[in-house]
C-alpha positions in Angstrom: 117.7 53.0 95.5 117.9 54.9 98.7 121.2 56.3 97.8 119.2 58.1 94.6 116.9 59.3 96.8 119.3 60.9 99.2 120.8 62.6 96.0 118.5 63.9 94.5 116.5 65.3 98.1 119.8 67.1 98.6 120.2 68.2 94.9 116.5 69.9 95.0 117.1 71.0 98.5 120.8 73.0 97.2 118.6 74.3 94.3 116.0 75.2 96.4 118.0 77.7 98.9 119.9 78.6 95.3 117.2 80.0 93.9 116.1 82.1 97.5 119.2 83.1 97.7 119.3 84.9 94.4 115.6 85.9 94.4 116.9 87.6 97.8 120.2 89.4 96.6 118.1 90.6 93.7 115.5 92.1 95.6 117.7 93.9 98.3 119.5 95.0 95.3 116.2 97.1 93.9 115.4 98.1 97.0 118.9 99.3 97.7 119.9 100.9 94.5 116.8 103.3 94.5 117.4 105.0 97.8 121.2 105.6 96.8 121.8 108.6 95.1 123.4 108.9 91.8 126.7 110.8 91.8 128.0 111.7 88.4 130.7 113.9 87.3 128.5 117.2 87.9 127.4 115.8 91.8 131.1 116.0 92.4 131.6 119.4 90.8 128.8 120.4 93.2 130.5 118.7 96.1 134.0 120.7 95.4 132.1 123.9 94.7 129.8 124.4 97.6 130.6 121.1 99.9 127.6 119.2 100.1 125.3 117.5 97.4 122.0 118.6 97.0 119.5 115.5 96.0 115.8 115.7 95.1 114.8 113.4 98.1 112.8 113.7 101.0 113.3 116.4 103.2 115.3 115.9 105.9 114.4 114.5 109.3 112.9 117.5 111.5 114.8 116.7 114.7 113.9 119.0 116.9 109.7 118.1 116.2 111.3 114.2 116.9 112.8 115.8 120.1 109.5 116.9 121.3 107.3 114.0 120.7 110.4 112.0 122.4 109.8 114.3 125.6 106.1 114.9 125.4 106.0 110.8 125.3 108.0 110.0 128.2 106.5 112.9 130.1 103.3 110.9 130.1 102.1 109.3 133.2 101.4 105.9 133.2 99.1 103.4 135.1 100.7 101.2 138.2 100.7 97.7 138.0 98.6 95.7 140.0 100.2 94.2 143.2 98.5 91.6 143.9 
């Protein structure tokens, strides 16, 4: 009897982290095909044409408005700890 026990804990438990397992590939693979551009047979045209690909995404990054909260941020002054 508690041979069939120990069977079927472990077969519930192998189902269990189954089942997360593919619930998690399948999210991550939503999440990940959405951000990836799609690159047809006119992308590449574009690519051999001009050299870069041109997507309707987000602009890019503005690094030189990152650079300056980066400096503006460690520029600030900051309180001394307590020696006690």
């Amino acid at each position: 009897m508690l041979t069939l026990f120990w069977l079927v804990f472990w077969a519930g438990l192998t189902v269990l982290a189954v089942s997360a397992g593919v619930s998690l590939r399948i999210r991550l693979r939503d999440r990940v095909g959405k951000s990836m551009p799609i690159v047809n047979d006119a992308a590449v045209e574009e690519i051999l044409a001009t050299g870069a690909l041109v997507t309707d995404e987000d602009s890019p990054l503005d690094i030189e408005k990152i650079d300056d909260e980066e400096h503006k941020f460690w520029s600030q002054t900051w309180d001394e700890p307590d020696e006690r």
